[in-house]
NUFI-280917 format. One record per residue (C-alpha): chain; residue in one letter; residue number from 1; x, y, z. Coordinates in Angstrom, 3 decimals, decimal comma. Example, Ala and Ser with C-alpha at 12.3 -4.5 7.8 and 13.67 -1.06 7.14 Angstrom:
BEGIN
kette	rest	nr	u	v	w
A	A	1	12,300	-4,500	7,800 .
A	S	2	13,670	-1,060	7,140 .
END
This chain:
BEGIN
kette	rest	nr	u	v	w
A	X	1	-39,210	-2,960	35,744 .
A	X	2	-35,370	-1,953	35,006 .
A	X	3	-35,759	1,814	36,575 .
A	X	4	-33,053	0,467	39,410 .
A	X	5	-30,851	-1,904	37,219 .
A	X	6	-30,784	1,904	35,073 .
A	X	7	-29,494	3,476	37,930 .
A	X	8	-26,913	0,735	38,761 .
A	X	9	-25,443	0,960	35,346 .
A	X	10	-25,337	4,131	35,116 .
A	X	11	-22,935	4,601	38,294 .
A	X	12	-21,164	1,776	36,886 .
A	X	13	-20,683	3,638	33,515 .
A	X	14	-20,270	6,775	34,906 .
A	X	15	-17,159	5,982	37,187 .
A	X	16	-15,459	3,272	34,331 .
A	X	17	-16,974	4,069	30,985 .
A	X	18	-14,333	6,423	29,755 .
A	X	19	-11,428	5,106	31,863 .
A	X	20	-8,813	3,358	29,533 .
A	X	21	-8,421	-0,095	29,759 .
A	X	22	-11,302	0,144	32,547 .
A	X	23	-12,873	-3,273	33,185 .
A	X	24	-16,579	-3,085	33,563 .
A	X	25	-18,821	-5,812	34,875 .
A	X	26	-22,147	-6,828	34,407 .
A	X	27	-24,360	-5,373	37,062 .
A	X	28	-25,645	-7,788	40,034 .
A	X	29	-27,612	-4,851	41,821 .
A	X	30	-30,854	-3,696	40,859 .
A	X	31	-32,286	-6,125	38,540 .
A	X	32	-35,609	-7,700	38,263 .
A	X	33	-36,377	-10,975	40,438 .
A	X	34	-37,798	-12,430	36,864 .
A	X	35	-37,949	-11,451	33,636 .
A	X	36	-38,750	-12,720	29,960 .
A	X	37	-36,897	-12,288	26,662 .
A	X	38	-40,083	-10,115	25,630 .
A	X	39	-39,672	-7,867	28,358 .
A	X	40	-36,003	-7,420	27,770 .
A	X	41	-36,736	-6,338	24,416 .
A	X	42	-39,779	-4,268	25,300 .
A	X	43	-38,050	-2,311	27,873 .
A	X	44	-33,971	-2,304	26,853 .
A	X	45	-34,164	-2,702	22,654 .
A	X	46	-37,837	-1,162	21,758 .
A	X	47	-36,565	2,346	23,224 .
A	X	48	-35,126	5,280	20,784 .
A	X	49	-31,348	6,594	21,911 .
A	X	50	-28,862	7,687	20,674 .
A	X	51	-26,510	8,413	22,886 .
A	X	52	-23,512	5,794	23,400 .
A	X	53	-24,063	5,810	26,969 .
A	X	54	-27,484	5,171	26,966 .
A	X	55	-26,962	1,861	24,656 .
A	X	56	-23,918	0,803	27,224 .
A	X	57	-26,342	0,898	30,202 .
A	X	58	-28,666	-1,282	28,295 .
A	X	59	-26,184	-3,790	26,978 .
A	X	60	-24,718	-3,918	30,940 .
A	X	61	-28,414	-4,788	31,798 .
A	X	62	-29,243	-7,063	29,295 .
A	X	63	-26,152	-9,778	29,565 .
A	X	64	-26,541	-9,430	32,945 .
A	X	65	-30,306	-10,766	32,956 .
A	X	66	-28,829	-13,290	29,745 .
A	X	67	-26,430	-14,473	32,151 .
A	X	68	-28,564	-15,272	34,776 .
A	X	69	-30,305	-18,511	34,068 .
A	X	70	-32,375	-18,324	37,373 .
A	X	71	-33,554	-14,961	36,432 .
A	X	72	-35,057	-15,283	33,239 .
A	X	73	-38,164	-17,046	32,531 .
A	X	74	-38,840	-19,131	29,228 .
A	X	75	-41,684	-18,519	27,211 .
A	X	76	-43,465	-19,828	23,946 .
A	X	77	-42,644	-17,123	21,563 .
A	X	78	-39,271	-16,280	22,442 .
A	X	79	-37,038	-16,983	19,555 .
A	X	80	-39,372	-13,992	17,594 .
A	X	81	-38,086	-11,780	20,396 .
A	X	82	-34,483	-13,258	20,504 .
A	X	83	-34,128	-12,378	17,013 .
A	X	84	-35,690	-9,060	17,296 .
A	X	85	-32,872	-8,454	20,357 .
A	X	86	-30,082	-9,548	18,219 .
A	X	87	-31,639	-7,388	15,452 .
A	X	88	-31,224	-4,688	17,699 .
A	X	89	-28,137	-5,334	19,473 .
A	X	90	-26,165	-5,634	15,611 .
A	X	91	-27,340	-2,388	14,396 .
A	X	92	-26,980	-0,673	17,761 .
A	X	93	-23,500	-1,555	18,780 .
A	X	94	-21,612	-0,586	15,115 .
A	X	95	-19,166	2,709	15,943 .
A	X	96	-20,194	6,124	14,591 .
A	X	97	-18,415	9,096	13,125 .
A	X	98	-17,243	9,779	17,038 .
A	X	99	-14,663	7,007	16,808 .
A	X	100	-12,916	8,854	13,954 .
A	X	101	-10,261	11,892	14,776 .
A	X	102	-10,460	14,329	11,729 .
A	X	103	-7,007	15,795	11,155 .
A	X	104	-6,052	19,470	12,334 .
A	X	105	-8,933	18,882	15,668 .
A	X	106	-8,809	20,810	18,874 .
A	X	107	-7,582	18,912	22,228 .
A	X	108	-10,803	19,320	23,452 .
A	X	109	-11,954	16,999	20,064 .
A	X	110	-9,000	15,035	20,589 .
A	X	111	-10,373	13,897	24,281 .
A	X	112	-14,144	13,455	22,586 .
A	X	113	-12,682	10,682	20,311 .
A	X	114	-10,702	9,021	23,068 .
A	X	115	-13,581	9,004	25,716 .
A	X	116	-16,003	7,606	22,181 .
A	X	117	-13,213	5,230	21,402 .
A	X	118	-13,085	3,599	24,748 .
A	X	119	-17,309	3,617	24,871 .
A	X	120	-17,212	1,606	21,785 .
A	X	121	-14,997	-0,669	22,786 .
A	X	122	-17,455	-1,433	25,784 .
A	X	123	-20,277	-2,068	23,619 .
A	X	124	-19,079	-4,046	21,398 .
A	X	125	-17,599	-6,488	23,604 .
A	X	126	-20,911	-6,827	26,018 .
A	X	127	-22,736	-6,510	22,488 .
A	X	128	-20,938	-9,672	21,097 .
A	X	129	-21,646	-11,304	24,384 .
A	X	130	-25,837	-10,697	24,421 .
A	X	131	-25,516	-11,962	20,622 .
A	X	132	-23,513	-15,219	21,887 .
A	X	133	-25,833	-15,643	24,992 .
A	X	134	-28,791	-15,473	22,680 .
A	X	135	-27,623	-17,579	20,189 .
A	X	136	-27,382	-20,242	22,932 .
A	X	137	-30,974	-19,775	23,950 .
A	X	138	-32,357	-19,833	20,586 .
A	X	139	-33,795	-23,305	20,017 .
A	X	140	-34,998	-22,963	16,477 .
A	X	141	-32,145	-25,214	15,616 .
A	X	142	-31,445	-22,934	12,601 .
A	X	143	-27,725	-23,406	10,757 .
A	X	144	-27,428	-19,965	10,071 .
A	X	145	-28,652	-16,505	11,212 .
A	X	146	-28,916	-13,668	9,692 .
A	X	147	-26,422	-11,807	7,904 .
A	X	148	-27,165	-8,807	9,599 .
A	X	149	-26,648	-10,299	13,330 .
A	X	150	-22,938	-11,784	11,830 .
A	X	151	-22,017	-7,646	10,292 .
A	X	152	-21,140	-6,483	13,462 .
A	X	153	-18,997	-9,671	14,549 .
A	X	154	-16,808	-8,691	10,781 .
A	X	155	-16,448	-5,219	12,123 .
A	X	156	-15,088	-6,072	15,384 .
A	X	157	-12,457	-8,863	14,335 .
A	X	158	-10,709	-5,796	12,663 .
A	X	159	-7,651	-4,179	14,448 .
A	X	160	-9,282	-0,881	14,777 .
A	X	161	-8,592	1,671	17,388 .
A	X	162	-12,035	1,171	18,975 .
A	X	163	-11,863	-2,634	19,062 .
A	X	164	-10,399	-4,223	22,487 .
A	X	165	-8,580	-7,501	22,441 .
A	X	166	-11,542	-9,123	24,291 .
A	X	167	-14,047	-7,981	22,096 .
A	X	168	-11,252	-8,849	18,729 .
A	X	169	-11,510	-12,347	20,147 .
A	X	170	-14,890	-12,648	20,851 .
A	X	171	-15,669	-11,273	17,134 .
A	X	172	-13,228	-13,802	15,744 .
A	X	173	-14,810	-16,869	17,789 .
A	X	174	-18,520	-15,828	16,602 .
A	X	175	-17,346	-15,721	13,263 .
A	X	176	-15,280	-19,147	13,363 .
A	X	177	-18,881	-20,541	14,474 .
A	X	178	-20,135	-19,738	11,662 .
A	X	179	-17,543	-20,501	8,929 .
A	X	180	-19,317	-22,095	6,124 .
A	X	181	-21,922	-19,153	5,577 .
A	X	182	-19,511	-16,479	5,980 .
A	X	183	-17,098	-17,917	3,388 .
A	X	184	-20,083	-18,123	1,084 .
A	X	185	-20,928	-15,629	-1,765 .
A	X	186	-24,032	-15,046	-0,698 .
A	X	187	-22,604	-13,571	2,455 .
A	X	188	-19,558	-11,869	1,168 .
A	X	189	-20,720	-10,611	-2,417 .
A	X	190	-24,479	-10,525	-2,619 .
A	X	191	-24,843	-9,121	1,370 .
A	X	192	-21,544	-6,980	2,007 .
A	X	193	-20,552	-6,426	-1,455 .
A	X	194	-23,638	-5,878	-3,011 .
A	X	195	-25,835	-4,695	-0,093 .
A	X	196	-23,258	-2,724	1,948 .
A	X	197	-20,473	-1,785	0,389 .
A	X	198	-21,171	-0,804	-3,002 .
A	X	199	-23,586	2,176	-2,290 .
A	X	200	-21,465	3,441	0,773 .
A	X	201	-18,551	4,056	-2,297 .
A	X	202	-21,111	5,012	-5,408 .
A	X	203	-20,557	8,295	-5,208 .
A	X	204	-16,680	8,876	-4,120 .
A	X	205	-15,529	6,227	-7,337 .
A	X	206	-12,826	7,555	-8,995 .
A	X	207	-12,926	9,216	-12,652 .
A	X	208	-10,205	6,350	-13,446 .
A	X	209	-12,748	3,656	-13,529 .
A	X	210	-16,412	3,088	-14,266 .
A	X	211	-19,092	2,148	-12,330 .
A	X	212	-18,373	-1,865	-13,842 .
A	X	213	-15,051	-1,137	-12,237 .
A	X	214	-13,120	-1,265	-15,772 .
A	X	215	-10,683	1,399	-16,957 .
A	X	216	-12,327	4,803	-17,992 .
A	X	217	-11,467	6,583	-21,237 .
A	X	218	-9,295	9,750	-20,786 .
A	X	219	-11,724	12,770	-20,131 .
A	X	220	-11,811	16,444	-21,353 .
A	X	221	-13,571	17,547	-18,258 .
A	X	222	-11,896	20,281	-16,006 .
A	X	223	-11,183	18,954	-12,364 .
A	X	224	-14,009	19,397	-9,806 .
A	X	225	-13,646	21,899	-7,176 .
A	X	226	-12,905	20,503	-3,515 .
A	X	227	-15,846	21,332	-0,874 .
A	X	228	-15,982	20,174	1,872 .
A	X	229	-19,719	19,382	2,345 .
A	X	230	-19,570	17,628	-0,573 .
A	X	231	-16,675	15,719	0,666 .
A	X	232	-18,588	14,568	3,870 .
A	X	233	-21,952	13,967	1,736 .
A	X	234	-20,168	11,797	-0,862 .
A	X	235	-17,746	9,595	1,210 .
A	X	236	-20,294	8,073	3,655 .
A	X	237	-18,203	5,327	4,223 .
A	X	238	-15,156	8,242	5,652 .
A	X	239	-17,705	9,916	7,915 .
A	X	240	-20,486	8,095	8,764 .
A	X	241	-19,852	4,377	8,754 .
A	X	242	-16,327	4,452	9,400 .
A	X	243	-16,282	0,798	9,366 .
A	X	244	-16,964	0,153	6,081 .
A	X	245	-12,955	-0,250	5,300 .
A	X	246	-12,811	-2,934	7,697 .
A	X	247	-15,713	-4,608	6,095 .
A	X	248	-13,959	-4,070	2,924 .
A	X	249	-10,700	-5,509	4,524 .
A	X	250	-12,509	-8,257	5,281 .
A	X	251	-14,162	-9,210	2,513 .
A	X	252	-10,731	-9,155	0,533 .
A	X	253	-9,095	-11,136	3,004 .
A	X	254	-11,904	-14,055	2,969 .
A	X	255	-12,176	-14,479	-0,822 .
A	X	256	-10,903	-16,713	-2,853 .
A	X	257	-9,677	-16,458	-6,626 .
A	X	258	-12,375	-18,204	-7,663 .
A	X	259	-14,625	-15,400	-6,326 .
A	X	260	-12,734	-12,102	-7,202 .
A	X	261	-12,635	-13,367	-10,765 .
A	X	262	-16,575	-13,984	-10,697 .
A	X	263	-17,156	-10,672	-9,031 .
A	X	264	-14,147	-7,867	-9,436 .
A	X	265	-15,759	-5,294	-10,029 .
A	X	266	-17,410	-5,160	-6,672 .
A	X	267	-13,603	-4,509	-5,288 .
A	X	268	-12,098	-1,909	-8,024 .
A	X	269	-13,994	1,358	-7,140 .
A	X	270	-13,341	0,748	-3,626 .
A	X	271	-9,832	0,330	-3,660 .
A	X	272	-9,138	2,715	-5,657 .
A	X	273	-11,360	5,502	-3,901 .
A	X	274	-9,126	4,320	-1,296 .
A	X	275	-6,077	5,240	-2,658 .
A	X	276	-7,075	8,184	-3,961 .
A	X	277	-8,125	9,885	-0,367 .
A	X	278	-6,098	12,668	1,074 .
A	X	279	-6,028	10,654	5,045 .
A	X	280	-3,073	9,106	5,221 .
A	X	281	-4,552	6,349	7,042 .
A	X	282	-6,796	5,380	4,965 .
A	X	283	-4,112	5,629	1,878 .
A	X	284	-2,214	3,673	3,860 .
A	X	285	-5,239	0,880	4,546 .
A	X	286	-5,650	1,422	0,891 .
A	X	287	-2,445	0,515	0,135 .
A	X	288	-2,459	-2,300	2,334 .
A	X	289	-5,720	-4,223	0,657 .
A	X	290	-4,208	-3,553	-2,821 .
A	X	291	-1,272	-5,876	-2,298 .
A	X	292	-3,857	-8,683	-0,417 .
A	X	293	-6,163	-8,586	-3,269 .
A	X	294	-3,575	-8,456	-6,545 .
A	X	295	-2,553	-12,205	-5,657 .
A	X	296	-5,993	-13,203	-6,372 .
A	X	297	-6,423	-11,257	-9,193 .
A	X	298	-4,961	-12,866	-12,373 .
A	X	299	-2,666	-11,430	-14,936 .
A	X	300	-5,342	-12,523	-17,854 .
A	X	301	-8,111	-10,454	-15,945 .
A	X	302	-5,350	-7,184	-15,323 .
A	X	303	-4,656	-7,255	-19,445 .
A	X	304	-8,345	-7,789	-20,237 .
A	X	305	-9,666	-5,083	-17,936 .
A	X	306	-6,796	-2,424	-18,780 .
A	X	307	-6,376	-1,895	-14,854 .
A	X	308	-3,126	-2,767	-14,407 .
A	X	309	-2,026	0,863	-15,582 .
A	X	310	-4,832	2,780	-13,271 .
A	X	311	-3,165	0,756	-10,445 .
A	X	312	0,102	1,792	-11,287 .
A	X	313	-0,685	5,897	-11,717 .
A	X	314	-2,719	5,400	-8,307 .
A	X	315	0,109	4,361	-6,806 .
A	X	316	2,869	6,237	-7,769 .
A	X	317	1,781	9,736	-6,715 .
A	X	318	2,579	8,628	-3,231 .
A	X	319	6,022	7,967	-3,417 .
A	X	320	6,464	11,728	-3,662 .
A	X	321	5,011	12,471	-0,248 .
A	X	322	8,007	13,112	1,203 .
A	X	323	9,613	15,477	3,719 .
A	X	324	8,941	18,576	4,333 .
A	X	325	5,817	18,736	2,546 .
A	X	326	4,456	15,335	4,285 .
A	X	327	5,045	15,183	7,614 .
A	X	328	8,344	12,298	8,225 .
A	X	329	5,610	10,364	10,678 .
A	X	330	2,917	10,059	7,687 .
A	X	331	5,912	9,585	5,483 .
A	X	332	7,538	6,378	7,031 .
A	X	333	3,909	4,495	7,167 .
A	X	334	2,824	5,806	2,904 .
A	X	335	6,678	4,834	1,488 .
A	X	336	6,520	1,218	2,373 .
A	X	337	2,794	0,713	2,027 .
A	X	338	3,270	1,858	-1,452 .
A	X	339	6,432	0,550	-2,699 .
A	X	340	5,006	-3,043	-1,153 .
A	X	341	2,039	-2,414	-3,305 .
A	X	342	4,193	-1,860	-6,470 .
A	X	343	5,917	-5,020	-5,888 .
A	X	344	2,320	-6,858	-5,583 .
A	X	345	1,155	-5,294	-8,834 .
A	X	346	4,495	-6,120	-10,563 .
A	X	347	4,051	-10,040	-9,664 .
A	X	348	0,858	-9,548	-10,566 .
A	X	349	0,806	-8,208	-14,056 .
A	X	350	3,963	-9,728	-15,424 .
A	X	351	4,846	-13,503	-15,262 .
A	X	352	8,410	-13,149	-17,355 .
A	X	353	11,382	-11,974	-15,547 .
A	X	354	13,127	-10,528	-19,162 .
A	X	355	9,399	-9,042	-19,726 .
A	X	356	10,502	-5,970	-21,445 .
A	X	357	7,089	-4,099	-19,816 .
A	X	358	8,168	-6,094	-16,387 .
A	X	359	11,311	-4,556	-16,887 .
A	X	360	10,509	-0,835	-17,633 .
A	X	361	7,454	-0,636	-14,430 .
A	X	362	10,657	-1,765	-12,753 .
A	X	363	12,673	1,239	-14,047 .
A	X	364	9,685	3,798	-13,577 .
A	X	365	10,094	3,034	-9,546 .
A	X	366	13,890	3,572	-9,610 .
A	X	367	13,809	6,810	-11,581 .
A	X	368	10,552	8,229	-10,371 .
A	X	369	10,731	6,732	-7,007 .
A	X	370	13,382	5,963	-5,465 .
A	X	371	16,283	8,184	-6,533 .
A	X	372	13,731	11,475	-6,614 .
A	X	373	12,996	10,210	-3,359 .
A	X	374	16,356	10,258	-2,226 .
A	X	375	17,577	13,491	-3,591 .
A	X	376	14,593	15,519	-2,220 .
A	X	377	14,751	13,462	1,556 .
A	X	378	19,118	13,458	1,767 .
A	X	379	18,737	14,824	5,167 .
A	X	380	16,488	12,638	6,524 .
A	X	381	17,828	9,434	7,599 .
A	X	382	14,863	7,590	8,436 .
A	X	383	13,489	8,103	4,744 .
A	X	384	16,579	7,143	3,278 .
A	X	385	16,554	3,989	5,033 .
A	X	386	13,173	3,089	3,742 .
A	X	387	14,603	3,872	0,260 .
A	X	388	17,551	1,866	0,780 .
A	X	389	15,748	-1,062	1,274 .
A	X	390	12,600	-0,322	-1,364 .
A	X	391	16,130	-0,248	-3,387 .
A	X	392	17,005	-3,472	-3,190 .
A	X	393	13,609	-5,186	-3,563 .
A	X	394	13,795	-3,354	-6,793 .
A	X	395	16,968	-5,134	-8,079 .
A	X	396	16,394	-8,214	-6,674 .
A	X	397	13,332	-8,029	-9,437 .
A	X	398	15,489	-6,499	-11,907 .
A	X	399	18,631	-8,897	-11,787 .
A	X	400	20,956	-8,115	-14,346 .
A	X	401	18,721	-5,328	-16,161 .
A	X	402	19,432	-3,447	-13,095 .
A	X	403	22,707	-2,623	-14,912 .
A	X	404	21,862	0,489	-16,346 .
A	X	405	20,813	2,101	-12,627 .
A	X	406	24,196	1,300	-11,762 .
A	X	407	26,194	4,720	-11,323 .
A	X	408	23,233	6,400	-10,061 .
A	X	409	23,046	3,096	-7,352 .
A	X	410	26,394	3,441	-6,870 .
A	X	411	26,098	7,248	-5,634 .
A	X	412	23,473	6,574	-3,497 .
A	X	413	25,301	3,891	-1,523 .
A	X	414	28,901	5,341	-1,664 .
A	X	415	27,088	8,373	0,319 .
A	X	416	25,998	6,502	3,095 .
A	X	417	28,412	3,969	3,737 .
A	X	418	31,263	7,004	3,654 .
A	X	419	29,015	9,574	6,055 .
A	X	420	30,183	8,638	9,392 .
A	X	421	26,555	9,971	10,688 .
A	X	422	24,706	7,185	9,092 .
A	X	423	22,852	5,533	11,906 .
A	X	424	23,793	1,961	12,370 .
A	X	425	20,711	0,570	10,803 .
A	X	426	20,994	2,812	7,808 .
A	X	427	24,448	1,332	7,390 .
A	X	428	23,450	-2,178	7,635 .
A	X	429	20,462	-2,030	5,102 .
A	X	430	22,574	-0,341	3,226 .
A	X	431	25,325	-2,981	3,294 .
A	X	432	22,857	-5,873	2,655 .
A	X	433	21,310	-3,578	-0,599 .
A	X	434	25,297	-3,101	-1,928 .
A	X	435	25,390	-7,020	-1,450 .
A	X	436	22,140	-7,827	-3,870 .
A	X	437	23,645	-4,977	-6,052 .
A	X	438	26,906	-7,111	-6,564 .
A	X	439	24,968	-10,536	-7,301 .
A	X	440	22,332	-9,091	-9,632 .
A	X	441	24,713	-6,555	-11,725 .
A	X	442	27,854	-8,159	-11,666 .
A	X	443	28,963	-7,998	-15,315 .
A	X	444	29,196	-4,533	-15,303 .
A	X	445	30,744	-4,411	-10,740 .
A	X	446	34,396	-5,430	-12,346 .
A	X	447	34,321	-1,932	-14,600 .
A	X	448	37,373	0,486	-13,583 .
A	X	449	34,390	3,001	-12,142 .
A	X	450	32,376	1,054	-9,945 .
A	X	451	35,277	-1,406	-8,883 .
A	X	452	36,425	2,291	-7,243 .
A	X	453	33,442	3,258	-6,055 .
A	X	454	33,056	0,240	-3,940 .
A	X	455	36,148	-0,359	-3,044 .
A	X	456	36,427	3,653	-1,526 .
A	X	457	32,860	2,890	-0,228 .
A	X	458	33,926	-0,471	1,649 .
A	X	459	37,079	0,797	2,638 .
A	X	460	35,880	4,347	4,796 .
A	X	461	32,239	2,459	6,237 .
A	X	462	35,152	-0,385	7,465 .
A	X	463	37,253	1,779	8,732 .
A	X	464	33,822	4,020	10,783 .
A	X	465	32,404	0,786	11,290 .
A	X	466	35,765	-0,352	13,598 .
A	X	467	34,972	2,325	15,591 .
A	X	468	31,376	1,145	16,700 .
A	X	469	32,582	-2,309	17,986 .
A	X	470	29,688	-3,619	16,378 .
A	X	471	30,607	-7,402	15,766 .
A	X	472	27,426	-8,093	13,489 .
A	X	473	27,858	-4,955	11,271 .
A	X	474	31,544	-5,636	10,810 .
A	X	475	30,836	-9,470	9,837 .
A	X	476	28,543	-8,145	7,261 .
A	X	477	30,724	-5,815	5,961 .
A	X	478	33,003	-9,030	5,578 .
A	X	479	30,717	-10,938	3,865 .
A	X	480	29,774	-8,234	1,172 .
A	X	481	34,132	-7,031	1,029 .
A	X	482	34,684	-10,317	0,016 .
A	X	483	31,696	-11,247	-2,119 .
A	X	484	32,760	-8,251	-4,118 .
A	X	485	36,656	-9,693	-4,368 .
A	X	486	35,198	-12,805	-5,749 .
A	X	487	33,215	-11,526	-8,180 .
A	X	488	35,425	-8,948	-10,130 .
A	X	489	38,092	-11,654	-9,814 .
A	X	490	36,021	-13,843	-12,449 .
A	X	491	36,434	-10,644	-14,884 .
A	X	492	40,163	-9,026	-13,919 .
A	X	493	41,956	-11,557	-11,126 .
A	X	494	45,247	-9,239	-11,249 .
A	X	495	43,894	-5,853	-11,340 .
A	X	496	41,346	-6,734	-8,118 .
A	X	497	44,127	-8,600	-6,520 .
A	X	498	47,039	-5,454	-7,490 .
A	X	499	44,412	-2,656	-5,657 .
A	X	500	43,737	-4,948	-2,290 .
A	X	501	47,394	-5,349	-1,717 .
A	X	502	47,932	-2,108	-1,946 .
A	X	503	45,324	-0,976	0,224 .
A	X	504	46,769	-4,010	2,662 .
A	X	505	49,798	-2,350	2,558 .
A	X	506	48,142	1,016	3,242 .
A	X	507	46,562	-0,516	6,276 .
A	X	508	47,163	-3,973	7,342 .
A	X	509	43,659	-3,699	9,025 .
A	X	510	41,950	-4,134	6,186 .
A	X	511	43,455	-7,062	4,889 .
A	X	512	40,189	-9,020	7,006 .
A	X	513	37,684	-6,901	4,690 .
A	X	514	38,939	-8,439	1,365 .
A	X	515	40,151	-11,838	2,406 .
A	X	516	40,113	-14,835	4,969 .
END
């Protein structure tokens, strides 16, 4: 019955299939003058493949035939078959392993995964459209469907490399029609918690946590030895259902407090599997749901479960992959991921802004973060930058304790605002960090050594800056030059006032730095 409609979409999908951005259409040649929702499930859904291409062709043939009102004939038992279709359709059109590029591959892998990506893209967005069109013709009157039918509609609202913004939008709509069961915990913990997610990660969970998802007690056990067949056969959720992070994503993103305190431990052992991978895309994705999902997790439950320290040594490894041993790219995407994350878990754990524990997590990220970080990546600029500006979301949580960081601050700034080969952006983040340094550690700016410091600092990035004829970068410096005359004059009005005249006098063009 379909033997020409076959051969019509496989020309079409042979001349478009792989193209990027190629638009395909459904096909209007070849098709039968009638057919039923039996036979389209009989002849398109009831057959074994499992190629790609093969489930494209069928998916071309069968919203054409859905589309087609004229075409296809009602019978008596069709909602059995329509649900059998979308059965079908949801378990068919989920991405494999083939949308996934393993590091260190050969071009010729690296063109597999591009002409996979763009195939999966196809069928999920004429997969989401079959599952819409038979939706509409299903006339059980039923509020909700099957969880199943609504998995691959979560997988394709992700931002993914193999999702299109078609099919994104389509995925999003489905789901939108749907609200009230997918918000519920039957769908999100008992289904893709439970059901899904749970067994995909049993056997990658790190030693750091149970299998409750509660901290582990230290063990005496020697590290196991890397394989990598073990790697592939334990991390089914890396290399066979590769979207099981987005499902994970998700599932964070939809619940509410309420829920993650009810059922927690579902989320640990993910996570932190997550974080604990050697991709640095998923580290980075890893990174990412951490700081969505500490908001909803309460202080009381961090204290009571003892995982607010197994979030904090999970984290911190990364921000030590750094230049040369990291590659800068991978670099510039882990720093901020994981510094962000700190500053979630930080919030998180401690309520107090004088919190003496607050206070020393704070410290931790300066002295094992952020100034290592700094001394090991001096040359690269880009790093630094990141730095700069982890810097001053640091301070701005440490107000005045950030007094003690102060000379070792000071050094770090004074070096880039004086190298005239800072980049202009590295100079302006850099400016606005000096600026939250002033306001949060002022009772110690006015001291003989730092008042220097700055006042060298200000004095050589003013005089580069002039240079640059960059109007917004010199108003800045203004802003902070000033700020910093104001505050030291509270403490020592005639020694501030005694070293800007001079300088003045020095070099009249600097008189606009310091005052109005």
């Amino acid at each position: 019955m379909f033997s020409p409609a076959r051969k019509a979409a496989q020309a079409v999908t042979l001349h478009k299939a792989l193209e990027h951005h190629a638009n395909l259409e459904p096909i209007k040649i070849g098709l039968p003058s009638h057919c039923s929702v039996e036979d389209l499930y009989r002849e398109l859904a009831n057959t074994h493949t499992a190629k790609n291409l093969d489930v494209l062709e069928h998916l071309l043939i069968l919203c054409a035939c859905l589309q087609d009102s004229a075409r296809l004939s009602r019978e008596k038992g069709d909602n059995t078959y329509i649900q059998k279709l979308s059965i079908w359709i949801s378990q068919a059109i989920l991405p494999d392993s083939g949308v996934i590029a393993q590091s260190d591959i050969a071009s010729e892998q690296a063109a597999a995964v591009a002409e996979a990506i763009e195939i999966a893209k196809h069928i999920g967005c004429y997969g989401l459209k079959s599952l819409e069109l038979l939706e509409a013709l299903d006339a059980s009157g039923a509020s909700t469907v099957s969880p199943q039918i609504l998995l691959p509609c979560v997988v394709y609202s992700s931002r993914d490399t193999w999702v299109s913004p078609e099919t994104r939008k389509l995925a999003r709509s489905r789901l939108a029609n749907h609200e009230e069961q997918i918000s519920s915990r039957e769908f999100i913990v008992d289904f893709l918690l439970q059901t899904f997610i749970r067994p995909l990660f049993s056997k990658s969970r790190p030693a750091t946590v149970t299998s409750a998802g509660r901290k582990a007690m230290p063990s005496s056990e020697p590290p196991k030895r890397f394989a990598v067949d073990a790697e592939k056969n334990n991390k089914p959720w890396k290399y066979e259902q590769v979207y099981a992070v987005a499902l994970l994503e998700w599932a964070i993103e939809k619940s509410t407090e309420d829920l993650i305190a009810q059922s927690w431990n579902l989320f640990i052992p993910p996570i932190l599997t997550l974080l604990d991978d050697g991709s640095t895309s998923i580290r980075v994705r890893g990174l990412a749901l951490l700081t969505t999902f500490l908001p909803k997790f309460s202080a009381k439950l961090l204290q009571q479960t003892g995982l607010g320290p197994v979030f904090e040594d999970a984290i911190h490894p990364t921000l030590l992959f750094l230049p040369s041993l990291t590659p800068i790219e991978e670099s510039l995407q882990l720093l901020p991921a994981a510094y962000t994350a700190l500053a979630a878990l930080c919030d998180a754990r401690f309520a107090a802004t004088g919190d003496s524990e607050r206070v020393k997590f704070l410290d931790k990220i300066v002295r094992h973060g952020i100034l290592p970080g700094y001394l090991h990546s001096s040359e690269s600029l880009a790093i630094i930058q990141v730095l700069v500006h982890e810097l001053s979301n640091v301070v701005s949580r440490l107000g005045v304790y950030s007094v003690k960081h102060l000379k070792d601050i000071l050094s770090v700034l004074s070096a880039i605002l004086e190298n005239p080969f800072s980049t202009l952006d590295l100079l302006r983040t850099s400016i606005k960090t000096l600026e939250i340094i002033i306001l949060n550690s002022w009772p110690r700016i006015g001291e003989s050594a730092h008042r220097l410091v700055i006042l060298k600092s200000l004095v050589i990035c003013w005089t580069n800056v002039k240079s640059t004829k960059d109007i917004i970068l010199s108003s800045e410096l203004v802003k902070v030059g000033r700020l910093f005359v104001r505050v030291v004059t509270k403490e020592d009005e005639a020694g501030i006032k005694g070293q800007v005249e001079l300088l003045a006098k020095a070099d009249s063009s600097l008189q606009p730095l310091f005052y109005s």
